[in-house]
N, C-alpha and C positions, 0 to 999 in steps of 0.2 A: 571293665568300667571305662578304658581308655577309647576302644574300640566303640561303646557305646556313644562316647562324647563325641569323638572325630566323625561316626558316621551323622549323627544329630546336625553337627559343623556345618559338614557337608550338603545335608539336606537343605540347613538355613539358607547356605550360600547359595545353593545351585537355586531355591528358591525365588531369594531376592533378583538374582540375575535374569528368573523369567519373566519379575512379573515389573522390573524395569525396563527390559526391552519391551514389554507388552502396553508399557504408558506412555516410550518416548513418542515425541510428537513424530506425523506424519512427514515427509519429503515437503510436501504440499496441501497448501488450503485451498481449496475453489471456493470464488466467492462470487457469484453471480450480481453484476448493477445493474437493476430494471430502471432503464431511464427514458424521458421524455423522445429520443432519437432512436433508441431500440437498445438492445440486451448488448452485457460488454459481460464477459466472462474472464476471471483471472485468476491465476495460479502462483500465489505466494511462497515463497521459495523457505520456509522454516529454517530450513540447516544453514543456507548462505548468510540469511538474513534474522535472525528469532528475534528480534527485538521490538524490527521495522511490522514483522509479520504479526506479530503477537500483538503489538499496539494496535495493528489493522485491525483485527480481528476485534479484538474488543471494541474501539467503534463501531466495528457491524452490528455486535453483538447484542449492543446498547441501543439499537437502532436512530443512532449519532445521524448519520448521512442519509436518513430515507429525509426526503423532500429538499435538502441542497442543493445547489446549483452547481455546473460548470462555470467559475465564474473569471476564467481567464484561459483565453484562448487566442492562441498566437500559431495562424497557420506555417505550417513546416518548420514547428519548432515542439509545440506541446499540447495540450489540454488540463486546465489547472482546476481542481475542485476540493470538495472536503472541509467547508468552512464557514460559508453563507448561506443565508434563506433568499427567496429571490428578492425580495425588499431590500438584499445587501445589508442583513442585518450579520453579524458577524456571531458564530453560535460559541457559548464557552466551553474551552477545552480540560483535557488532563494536563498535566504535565508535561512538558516534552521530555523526549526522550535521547537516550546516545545515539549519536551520529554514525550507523554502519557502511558506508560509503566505500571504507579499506576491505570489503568483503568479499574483492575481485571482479562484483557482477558491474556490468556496463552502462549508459543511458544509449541502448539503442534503439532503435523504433520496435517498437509494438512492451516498450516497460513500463513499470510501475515504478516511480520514485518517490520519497516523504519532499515536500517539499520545505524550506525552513528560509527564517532570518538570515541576516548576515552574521551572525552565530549558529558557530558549528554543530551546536547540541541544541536545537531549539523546534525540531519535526514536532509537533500537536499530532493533529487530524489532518493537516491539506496533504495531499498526493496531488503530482501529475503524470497522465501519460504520455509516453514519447512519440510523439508521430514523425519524430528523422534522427538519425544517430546525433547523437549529442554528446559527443566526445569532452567538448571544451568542461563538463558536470561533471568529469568521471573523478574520482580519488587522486587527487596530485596533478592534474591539470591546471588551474590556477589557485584553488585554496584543498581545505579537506573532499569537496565535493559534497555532491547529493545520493543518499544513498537508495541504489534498487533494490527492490524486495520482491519484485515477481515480473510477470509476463501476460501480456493478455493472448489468451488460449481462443478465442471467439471474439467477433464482432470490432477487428480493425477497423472494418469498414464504416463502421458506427461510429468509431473516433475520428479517422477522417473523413466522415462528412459533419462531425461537429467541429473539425480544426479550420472548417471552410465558413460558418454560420458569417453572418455580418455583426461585425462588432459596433460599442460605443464608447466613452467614458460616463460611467458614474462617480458624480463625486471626485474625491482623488486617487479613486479605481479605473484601470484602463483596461483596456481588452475584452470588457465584459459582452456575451453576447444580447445584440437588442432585442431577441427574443429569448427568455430565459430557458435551455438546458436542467430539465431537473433530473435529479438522482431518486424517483420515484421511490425505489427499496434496495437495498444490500444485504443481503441474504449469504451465511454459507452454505455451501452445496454439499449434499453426501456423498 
């Protein structure tokens, strides 16, 4: 009887342990953004980031970002979107989320960042991408920092020629491009 139990045990355990390795999330998400300037492909970093990445993902998911704008852009510093329609209507979010920033990864050119308030815990939906290393955002540079969640894998080149468009001010929005940058679809990839 004891023999029976223990090998039973055993089966549960060795069980559970396949078929939770079999759920854990992947390394990476690819998430392709078909936009007005051409395709930007990115690779979100799950293990360094779950929080930033997972929150991503579900705006994709919801299809949050299809028709948004790039609505701040500041050449050789970043490309800021995830928020506006081009009317500059500001779209309503989830909750923000915790600040992963202490997660080691960097803001250097070619990242993905949450963008947020002057509160530490306040990333929605805006992301930017880094188009120059951006040390002074990093974790303990001057506050908590911004945190990175991935890397763009394709289509640098598509972010710097959006970090070059010609800007304006709308409103008490600056940096906006005067010809509207859209985020046509955001899609995950298989």
């Amino acid at each position: 009887m004891l023999k029976r139990t223990l090998a039973t045990a055993a089966t549960v355990v060795a069980l559970a342990m396949m078929s939770s390795s079999a759920i854990a999330a992947p390394q990476e998400t690819h998430v392709l953004l078909t936009t007005s300037a051409g395709n930007i492909e990115l690779a979100l970093d799950n293990q360094k980031a779950p929080v930033s990445s997972q929150n991503f993902v579900e705006y994709v998911n919801s299809g949050f970002y299809n028709n948004t704008i790039f609505h701040r852009v500041i050449p050789g510093f970043m490309v800021q979107g995830g928020g506006f329609t081009e009317d500059m209507s500001q779209k309503q979010t989830r909750p923000p989320i915790k600040n992963e920033a202490d997660n080691g990864l960097r803001n250097t050119r070619g990242t993905i960042s949450m963008a947020r308030t002057a509160d530490k815990d306040s990333a929605t939906s805006q992301f930017f991408l880094n188009v120059a290393d951006n040390a002074f955002l990093d974790h303990g540079q001057r506050d908590f920092g911004y945190a990175v969640f991935g890397k763009i894998v394709k289509g640098i080149d598509v972010v710097d020629k959006i970090a070059q468009v010609p800007t304006k001010n709308v409103g008490p929005y600056q940096n906006v491009p005067v010809k509207p940058i859209v985020i046509l679809s955001a899609k995950i990839m298989p």
